[in-house]
KEKE-3310 file (N, C-alpha, C; in steps of 0.2 Angstrom, whole numbers, plus 5000, padded with zeros to 4 digits):
npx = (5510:5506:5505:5511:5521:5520:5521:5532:5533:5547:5549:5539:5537:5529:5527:5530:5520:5508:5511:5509:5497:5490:5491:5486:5474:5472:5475:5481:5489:5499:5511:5515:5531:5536:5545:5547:5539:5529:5524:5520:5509:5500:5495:5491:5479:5473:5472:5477:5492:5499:5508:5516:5506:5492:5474:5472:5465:5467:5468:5460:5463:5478:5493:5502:5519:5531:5543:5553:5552:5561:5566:5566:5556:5559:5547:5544:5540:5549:5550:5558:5557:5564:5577:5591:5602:5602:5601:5609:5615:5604:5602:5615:5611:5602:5605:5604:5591:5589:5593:5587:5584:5575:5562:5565:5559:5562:5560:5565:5572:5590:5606:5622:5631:5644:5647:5644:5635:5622:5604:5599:5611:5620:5610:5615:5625:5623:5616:5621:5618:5603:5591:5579:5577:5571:5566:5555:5549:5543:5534:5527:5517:5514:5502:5495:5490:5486:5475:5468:5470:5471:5488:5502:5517:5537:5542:5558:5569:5583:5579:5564:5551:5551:5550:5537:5527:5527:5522:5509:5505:5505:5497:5482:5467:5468:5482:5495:5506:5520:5532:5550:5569:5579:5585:5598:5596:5581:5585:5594:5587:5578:5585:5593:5583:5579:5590:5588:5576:5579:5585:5575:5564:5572:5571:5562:5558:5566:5559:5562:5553:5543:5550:5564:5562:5557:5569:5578:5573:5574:5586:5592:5587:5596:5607:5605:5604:5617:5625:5621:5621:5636:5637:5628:5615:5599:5595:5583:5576:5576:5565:5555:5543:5552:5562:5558:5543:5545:5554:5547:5534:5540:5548:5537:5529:5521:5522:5533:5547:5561:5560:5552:5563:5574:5566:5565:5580:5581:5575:5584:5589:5600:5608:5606:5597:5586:5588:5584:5570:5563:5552:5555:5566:5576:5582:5590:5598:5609:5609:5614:5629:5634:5633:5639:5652:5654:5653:5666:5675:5673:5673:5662:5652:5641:5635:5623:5621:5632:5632:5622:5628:5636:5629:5624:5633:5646:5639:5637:5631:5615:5609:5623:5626:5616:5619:5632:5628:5621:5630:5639:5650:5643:5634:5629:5615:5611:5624:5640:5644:5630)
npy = (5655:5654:5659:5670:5684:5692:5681:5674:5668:5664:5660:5654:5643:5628:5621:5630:5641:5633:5629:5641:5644:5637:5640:5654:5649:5650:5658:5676:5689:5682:5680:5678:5678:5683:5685:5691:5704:5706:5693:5691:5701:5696:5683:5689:5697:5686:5676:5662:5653:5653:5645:5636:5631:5628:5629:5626:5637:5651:5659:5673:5681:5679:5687:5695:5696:5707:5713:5714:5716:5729:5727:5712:5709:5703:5697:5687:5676:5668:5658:5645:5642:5639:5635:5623:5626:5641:5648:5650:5663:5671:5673:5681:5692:5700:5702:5713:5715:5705:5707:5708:5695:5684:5672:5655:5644:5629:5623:5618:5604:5597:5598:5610:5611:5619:5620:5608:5609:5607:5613:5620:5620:5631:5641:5645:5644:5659:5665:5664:5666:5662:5653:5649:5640:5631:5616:5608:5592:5578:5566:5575:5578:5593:5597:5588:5591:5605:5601:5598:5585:5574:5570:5569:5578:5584:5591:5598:5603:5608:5616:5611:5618:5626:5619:5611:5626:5628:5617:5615:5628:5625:5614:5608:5603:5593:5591:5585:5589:5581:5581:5582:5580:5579:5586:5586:5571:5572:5582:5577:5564:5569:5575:5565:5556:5560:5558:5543:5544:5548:5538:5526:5532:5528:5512:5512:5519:5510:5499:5488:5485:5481:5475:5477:5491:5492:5484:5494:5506:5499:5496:5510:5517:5511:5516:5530:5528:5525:5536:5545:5542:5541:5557:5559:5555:5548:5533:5528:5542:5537:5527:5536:5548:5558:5548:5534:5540:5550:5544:5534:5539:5548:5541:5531:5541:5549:5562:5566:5576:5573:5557:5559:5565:5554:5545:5551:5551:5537:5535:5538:5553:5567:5572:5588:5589:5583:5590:5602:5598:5600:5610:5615:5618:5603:5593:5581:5579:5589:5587:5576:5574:5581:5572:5562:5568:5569:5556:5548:5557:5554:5540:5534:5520:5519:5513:5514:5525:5531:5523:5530:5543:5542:5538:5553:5559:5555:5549:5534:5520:5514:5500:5494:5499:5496:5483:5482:5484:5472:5463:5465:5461:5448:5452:5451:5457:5466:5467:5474:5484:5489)
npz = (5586:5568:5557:5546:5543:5530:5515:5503:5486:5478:5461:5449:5442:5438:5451:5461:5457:5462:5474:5481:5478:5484:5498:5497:5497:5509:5518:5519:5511:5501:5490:5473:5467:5450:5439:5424:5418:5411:5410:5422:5425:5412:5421:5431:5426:5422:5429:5428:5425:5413:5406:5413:5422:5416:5413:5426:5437:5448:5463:5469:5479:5478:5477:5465:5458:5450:5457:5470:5487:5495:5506:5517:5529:5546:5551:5539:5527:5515:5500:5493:5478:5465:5452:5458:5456:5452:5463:5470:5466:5465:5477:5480:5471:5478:5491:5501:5503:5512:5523:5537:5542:5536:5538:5529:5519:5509:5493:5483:5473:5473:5471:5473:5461:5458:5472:5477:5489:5498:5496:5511:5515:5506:5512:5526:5522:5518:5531:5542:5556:5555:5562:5557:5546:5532:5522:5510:5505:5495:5488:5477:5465:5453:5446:5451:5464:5461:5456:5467:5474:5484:5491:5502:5511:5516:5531:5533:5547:5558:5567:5577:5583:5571:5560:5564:5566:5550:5547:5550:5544:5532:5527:5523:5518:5510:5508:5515:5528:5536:5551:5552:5557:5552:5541:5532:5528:5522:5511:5503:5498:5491:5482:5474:5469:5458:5449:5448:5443:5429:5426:5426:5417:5405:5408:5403:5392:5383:5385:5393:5405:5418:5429:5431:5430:5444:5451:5447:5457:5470:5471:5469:5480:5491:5487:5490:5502:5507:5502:5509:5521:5524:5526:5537:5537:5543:5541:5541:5536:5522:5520:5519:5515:5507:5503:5498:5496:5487:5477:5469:5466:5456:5447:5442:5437:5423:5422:5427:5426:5426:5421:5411:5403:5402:5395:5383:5380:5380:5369:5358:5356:5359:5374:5374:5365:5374:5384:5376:5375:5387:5395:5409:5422:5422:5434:5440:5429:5432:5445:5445:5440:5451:5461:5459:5457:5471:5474:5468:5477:5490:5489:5487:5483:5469:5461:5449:5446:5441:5430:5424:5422:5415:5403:5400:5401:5395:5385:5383:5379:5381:5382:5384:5396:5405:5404:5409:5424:5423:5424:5434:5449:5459:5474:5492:5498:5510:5515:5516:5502:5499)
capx = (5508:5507:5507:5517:5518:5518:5525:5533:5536:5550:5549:5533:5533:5520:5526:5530:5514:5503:5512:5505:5487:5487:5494:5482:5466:5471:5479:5483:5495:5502:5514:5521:5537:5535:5551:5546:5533:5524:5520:5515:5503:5495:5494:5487:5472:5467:5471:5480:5499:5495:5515:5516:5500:5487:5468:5469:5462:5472:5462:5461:5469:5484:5497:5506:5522:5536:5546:5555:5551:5566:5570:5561:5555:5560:5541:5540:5542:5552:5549:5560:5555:5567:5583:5596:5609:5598:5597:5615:5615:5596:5601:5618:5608:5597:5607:5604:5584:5587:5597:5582:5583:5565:5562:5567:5556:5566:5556:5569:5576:5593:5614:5625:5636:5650:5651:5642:5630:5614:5601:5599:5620:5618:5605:5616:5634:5622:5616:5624:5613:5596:5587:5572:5578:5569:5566:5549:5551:5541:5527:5522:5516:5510:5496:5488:5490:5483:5470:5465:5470:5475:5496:5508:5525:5538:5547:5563:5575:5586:5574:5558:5548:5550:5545:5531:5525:5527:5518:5501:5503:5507:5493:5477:5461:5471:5490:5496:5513:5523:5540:5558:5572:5584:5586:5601:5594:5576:5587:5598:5582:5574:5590:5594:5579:5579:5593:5584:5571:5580:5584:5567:5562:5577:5569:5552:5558:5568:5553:5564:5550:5543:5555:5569:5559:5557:5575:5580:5570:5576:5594:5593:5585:5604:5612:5603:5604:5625:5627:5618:5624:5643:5633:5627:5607:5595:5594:5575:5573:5575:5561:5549:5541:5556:5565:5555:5537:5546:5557:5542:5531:5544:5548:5530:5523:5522:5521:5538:5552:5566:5558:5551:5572:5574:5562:5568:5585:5581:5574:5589:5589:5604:5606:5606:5589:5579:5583:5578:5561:5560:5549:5557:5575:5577:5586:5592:5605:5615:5612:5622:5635:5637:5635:5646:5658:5656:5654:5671:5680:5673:5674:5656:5651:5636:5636:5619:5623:5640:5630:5617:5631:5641:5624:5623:5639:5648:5636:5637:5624:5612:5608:5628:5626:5611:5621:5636:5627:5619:5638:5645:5652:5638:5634:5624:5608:5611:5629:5646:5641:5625)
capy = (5658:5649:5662:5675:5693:5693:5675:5676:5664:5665:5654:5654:5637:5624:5620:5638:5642:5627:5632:5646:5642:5631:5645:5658:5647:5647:5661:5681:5690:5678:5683:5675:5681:5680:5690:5693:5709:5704:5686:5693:5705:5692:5679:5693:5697:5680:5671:5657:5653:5648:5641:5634:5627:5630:5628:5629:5644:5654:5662:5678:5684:5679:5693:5693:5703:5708:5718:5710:5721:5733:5723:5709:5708:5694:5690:5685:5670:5667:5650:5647:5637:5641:5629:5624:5632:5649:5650:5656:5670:5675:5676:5686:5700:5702:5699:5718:5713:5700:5710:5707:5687:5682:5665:5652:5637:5629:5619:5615:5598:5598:5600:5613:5611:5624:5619:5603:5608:5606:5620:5623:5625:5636:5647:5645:5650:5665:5670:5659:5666:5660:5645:5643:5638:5621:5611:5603:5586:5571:5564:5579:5580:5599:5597:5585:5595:5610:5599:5597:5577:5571:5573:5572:5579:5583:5599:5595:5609:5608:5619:5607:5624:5631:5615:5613:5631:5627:5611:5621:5636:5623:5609:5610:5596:5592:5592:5584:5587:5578:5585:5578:5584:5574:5591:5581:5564:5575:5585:5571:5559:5574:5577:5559:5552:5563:5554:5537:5545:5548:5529:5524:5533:5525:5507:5512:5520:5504:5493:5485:5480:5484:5471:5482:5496:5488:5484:5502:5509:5497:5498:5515:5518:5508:5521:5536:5527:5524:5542:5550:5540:5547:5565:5558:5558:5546:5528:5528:5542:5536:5524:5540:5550:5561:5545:5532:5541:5555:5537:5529:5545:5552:5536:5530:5546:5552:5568:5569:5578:5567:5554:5560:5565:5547:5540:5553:5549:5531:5536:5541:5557:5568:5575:5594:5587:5581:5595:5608:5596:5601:5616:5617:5614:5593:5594:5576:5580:5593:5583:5568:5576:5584:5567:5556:5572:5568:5549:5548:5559:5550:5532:5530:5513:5520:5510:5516:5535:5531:5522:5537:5548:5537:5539:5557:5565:5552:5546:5529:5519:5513:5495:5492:5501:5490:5475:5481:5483:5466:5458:5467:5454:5447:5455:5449:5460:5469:5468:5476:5488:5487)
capz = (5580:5566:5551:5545:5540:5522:5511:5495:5483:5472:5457:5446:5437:5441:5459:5466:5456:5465:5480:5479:5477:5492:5504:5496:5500:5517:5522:5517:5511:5498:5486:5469:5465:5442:5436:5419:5421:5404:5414:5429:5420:5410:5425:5437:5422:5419:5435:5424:5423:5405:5404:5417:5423:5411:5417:5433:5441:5453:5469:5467:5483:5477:5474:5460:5460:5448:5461:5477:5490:5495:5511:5520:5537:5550:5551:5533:5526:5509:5500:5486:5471:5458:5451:5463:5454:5452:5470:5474:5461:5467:5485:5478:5467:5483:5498:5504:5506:5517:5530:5544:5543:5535:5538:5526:5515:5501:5489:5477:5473:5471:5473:5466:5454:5460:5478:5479:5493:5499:5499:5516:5517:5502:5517:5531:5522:5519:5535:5547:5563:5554:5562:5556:5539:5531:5516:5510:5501:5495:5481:5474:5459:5457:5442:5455:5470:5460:5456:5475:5473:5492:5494:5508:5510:5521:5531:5539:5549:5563:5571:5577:5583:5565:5555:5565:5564:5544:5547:5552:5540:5526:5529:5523:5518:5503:5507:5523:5529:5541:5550:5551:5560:5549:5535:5529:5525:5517:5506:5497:5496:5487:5478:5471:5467:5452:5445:5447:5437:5424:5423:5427:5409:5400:5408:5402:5385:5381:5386:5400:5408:5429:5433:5427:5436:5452:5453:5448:5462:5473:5472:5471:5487:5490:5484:5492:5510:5507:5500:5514:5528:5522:5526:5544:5536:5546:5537:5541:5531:5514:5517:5521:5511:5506:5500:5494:5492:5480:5472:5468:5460:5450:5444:5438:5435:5415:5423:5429:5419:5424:5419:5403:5399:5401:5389:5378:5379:5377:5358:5354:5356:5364:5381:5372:5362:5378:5390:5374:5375:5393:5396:5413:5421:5424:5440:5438:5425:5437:5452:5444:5439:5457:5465:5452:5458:5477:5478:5469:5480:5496:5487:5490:5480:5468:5450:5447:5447:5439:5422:5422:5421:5408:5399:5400:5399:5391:5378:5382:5376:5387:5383:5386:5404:5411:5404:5414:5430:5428:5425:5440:5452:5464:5480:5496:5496:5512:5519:5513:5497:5501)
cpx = (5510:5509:5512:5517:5516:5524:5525:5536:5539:5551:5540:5533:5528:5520:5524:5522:5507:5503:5509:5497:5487:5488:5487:5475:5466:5473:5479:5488:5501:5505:5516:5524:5535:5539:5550:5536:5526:5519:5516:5509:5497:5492:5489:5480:5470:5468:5475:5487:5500:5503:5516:5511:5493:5481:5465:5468:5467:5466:5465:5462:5473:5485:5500:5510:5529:5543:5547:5554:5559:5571:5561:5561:5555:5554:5537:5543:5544:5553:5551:5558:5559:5575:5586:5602:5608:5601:5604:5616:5608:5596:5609:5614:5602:5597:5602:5596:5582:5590:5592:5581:5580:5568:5562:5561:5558:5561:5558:5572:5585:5603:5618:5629:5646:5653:5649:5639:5624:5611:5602:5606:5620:5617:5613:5623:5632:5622:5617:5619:5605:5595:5584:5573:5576:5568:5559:5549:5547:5536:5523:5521:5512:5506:5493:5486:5484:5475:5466:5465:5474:5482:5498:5515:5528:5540:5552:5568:5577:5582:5566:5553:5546:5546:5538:5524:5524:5521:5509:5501:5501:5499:5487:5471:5463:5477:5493:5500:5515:5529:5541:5563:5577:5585:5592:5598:5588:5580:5592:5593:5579:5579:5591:5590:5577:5583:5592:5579:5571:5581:5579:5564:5567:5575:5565:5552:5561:5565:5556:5556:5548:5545:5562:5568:5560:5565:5581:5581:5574:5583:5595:5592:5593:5607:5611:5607:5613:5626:5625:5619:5632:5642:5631:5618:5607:5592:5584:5572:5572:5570:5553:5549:5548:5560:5562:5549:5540:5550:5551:5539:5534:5545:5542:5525:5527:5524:5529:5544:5559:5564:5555:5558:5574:5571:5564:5574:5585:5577:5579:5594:5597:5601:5602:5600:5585:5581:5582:5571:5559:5557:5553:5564:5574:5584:5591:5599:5610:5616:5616:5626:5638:5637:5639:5651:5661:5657:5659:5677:5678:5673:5668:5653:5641:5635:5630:5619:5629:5636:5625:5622:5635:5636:5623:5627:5644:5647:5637:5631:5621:5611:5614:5628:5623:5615:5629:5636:5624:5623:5643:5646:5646:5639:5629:5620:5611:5617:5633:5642:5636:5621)
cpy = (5654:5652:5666:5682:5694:5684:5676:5670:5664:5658:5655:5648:5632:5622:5625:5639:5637:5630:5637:5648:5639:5635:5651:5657:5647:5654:5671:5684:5686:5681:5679:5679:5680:5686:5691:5697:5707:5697:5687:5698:5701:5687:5684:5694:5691:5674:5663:5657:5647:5644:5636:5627:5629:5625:5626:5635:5646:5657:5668:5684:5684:5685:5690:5697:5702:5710:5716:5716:5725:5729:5717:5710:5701:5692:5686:5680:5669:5659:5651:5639:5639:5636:5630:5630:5639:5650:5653:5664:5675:5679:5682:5694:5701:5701:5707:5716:5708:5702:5707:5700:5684:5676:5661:5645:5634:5624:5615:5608:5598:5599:5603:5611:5610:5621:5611:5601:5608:5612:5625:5623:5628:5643:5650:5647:5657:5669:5664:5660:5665:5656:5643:5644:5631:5619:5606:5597:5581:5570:5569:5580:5586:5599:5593:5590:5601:5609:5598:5589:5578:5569:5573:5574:5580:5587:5595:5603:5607:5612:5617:5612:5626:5625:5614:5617:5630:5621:5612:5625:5631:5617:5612:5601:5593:5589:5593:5584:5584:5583:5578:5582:5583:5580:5586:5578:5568:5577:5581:5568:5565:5576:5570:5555:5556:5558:5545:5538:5545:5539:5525:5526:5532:5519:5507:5514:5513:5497:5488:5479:5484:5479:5473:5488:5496:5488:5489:5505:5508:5499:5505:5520:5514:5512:5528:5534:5526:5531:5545:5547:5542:5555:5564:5558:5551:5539:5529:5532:5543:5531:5527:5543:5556:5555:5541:5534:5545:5549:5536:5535:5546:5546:5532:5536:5549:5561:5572:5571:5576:5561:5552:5560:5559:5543:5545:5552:5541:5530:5539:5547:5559:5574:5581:5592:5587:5588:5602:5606:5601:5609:5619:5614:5608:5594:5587:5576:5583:5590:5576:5569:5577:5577:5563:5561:5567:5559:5546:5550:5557:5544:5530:5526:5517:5519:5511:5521:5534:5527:5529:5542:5546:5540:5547:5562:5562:5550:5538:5526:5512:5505:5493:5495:5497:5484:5473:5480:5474:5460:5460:5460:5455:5447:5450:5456:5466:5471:5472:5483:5487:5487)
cpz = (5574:5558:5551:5541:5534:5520:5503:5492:5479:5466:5455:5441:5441:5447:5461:5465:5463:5473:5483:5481:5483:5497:5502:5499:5505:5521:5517:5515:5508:5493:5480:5465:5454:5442:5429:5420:5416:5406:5418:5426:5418:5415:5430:5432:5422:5425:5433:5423:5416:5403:5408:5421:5421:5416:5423:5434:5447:5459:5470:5472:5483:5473:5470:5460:5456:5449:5468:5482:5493:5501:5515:5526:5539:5553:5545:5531:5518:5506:5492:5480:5464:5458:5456:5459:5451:5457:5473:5473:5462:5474:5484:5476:5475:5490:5500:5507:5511:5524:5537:5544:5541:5536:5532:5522:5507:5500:5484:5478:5470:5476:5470:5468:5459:5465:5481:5485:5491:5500:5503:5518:5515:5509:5521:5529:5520:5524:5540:5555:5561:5554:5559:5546:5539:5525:5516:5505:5501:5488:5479:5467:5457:5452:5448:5461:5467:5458:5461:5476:5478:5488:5502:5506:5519:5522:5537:5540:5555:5569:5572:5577:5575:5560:5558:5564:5556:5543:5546:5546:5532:5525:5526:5521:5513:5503:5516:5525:5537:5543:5550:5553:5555:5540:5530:5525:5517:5511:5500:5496:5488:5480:5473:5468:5458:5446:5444:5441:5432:5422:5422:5420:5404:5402:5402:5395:5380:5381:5390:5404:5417:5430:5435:5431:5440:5455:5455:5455:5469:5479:5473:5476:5492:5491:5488:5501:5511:5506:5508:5522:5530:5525:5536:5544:5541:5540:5534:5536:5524:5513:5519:5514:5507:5499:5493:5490:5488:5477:5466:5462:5455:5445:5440:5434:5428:5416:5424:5426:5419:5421:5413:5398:5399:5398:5384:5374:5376:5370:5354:5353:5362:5369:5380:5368:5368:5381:5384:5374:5380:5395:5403:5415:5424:5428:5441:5433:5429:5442:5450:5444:5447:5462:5463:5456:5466:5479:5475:5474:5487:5496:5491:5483:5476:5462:5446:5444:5442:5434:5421:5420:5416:5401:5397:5398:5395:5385:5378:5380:5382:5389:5386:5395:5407:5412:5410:5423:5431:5427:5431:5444:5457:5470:5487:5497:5501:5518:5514:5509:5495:5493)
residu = (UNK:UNK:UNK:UNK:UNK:UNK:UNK:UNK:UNK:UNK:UNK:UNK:UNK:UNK:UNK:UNK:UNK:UNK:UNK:UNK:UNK:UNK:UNK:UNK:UNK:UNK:UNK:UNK:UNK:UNK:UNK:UNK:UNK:UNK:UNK:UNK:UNK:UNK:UNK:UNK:UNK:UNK:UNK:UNK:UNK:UNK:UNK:UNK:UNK:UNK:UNK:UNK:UNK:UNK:UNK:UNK:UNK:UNK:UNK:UNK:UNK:UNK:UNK:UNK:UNK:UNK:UNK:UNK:UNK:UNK:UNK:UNK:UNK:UNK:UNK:UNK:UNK:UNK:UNK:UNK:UNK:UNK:UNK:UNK:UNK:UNK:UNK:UNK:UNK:UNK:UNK:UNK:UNK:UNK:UNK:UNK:UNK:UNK:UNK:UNK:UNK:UNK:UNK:UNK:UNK:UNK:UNK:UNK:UNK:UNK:UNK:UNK:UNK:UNK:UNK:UNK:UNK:UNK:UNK:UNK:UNK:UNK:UNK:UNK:UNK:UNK:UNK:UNK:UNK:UNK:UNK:UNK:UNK:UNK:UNK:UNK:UNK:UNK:UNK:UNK:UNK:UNK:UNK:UNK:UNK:UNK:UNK:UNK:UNK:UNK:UNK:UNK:UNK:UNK:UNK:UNK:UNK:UNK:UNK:UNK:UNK:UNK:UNK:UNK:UNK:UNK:UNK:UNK:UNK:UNK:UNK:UNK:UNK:UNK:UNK:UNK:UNK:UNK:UNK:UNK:UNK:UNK:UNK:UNK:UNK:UNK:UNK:UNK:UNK:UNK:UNK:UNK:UNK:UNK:UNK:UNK:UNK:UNK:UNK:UNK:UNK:UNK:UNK:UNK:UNK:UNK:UNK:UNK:UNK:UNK:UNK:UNK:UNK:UNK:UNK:UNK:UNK:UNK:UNK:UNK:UNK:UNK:UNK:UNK:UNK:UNK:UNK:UNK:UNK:UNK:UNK:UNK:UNK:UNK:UNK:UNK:UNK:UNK:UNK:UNK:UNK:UNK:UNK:UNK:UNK:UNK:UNK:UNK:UNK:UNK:UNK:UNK:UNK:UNK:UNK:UNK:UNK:UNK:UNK:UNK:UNK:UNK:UNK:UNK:UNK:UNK:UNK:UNK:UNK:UNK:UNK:UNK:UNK:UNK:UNK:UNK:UNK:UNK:UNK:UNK:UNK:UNK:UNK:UNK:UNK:UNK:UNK:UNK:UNK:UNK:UNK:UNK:UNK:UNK:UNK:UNK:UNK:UNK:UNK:UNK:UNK:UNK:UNK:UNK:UNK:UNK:UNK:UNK:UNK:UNK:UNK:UNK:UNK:UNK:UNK:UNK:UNK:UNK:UNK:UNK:UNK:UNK:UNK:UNK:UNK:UNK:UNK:UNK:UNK:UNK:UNK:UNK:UNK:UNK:UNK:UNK:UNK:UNK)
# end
């Protein structure tokens, strides 16, 4: 069985929203979660998430819903799309609805703060006897998706049965998903290439150059495979769709909002300027901090992430950062600090 009793998706900005749309066209009993009743209102009349993702059209079996149901059932499926560092305090205010287990789909990029985990730990220091917990990651950019432009991604869980099952529900002629058992590896790929993006829009806003891109990307894909092998992830998958196809996207695309706070930044502008530019939260900022945290106390080698965060929290200026990475002392490409 490939569906599920009723699916809710918490988070209403342009992914949850898309997500959304792609499950309703296929399927019944879709739900988006939109916590302000006056949004959900207007979104349910006009079919439109006119803040979010303005002219698209919604399909008008999609629910819209300002009210978490009272408790969930352990045949529904729960897909969360809202900041990582929301998701602690969302599953607190509403532990009591989850009492019956529901099945799990995180959608968020990201690492909190606080504890410095990953999502699916977040889940799992929640309800310790729920398997089928997963995480979906890779090249999405959700204007195009919502647009029906061909996309792949990726669902990794410890449990193959459950990604699979998600595989099917989630698939359709438009949006093609792969598994991965390797939840680890998926969920820091998905989490780190954020704060590459941010540099990727401080090459491109300082006119760097795609040589200075490339490099970036490069190395940073470096960076992700050294972190995440510390954790016990799967080398392989940082050169999947989780690592490098969401690197590469976020990185080239105008669209993406780490990378837009990164050409912003490189205009001069301060940190407290770009993320008021950002209509949504830029995951990149928090996850650096929380990696800068962890690759000091593990002494994982990450010079990339460690000038992003110089630039960010410290205020350093940025020309001086690149010039420091490209006076570090010289490495061989593939041994030692890699």
């Amino acid at each position: 069985m490939t569906s599920f009793k009723n699916t809710y998706i918490i988070g209403s900005g342009n992914w949850g929203t898309t997500f959304a749309k792609i499950l309703a066209e296929e399927h019944q009993n879709i739900n988006l979660f939109i916590r302000d009743e006056i949004d959900c209102l207007s979104i349910q009349k006009n079919l439109i998430n006119h803040k979010y993702l303005p002219d698209i059209k919604l399909p008008s079996q999609l629910n819209f819903i300002s009210k978490l149901p009272y408790t969930f059932d352990e045949g529904d499926l729960v897909i969360l799309a809202i900041p990582t560092n929301s998701i602690r305090s969302f599953l607190e205010e509403n532990i009591y609805s989850f009492i019956n287990l529901p099945n799990f789909l995180n959608l968020s990029k990201g690492i909190e703060i606080s504890s410095q985990k990953r999502i699916s730990e977040i889940l799992v220091e929640f309800f310790p006897k729920n398997s089928n917990i997963a995480t979906l990651s890779g090249p999405n950019i959700a204007s195009e998706i919502a647009l029906k432009k061909p996309a792949v991604s990726v669902i990794a869980s410890k449990s193959s049965q459950f990604s699979e099952r998600l595989q099917h529900f989630c698939s359709n002629d438009y949006f093609r998903i792969y598994t991965n058992e390797d939840i680890c590896g998926v969920e820091i790929a998905g989490a780190l290439k954020n704060i590459f993006a941010i540099g990727s829009g401080i090459c491109h806003g300082l006119k760097l150059g795609d040589n200075a891109k490339s490099a970036l990307m490069t190395r940073g894909i470096m960076e992700m495979t050294r972190f995440g092998k510390v954790f016990g992830a799967n080398n392989l998958t940082f050169m999947g769709l989780a690592g490098f196809g969401d690197l590469s996207v976020t990185c080239m695309s105008k669209m993406s909002r780490n990378n837009k706070l990164g050409m912003f930044l490189a205009d001069g502008h301060t940190l407290d300027e770009a993320l008021e530019n950002s209509k949504m939260v830029t995951e990149g900022v928090y996850t650096c901090k929380s990696v800068f945290q962890i690759a000091n106390t593990k002494n994982i080698y990450m010079p990339i992430t460690n000038a992003i965060h110089k630039i960010l929290f410290d205020k350093h200026c940025a020309h001086e950062s690149i010039q420091s990475l490209m006076k570090s002392s010289l490495k061989e490409e593939l041994c030692g600090n890699i």
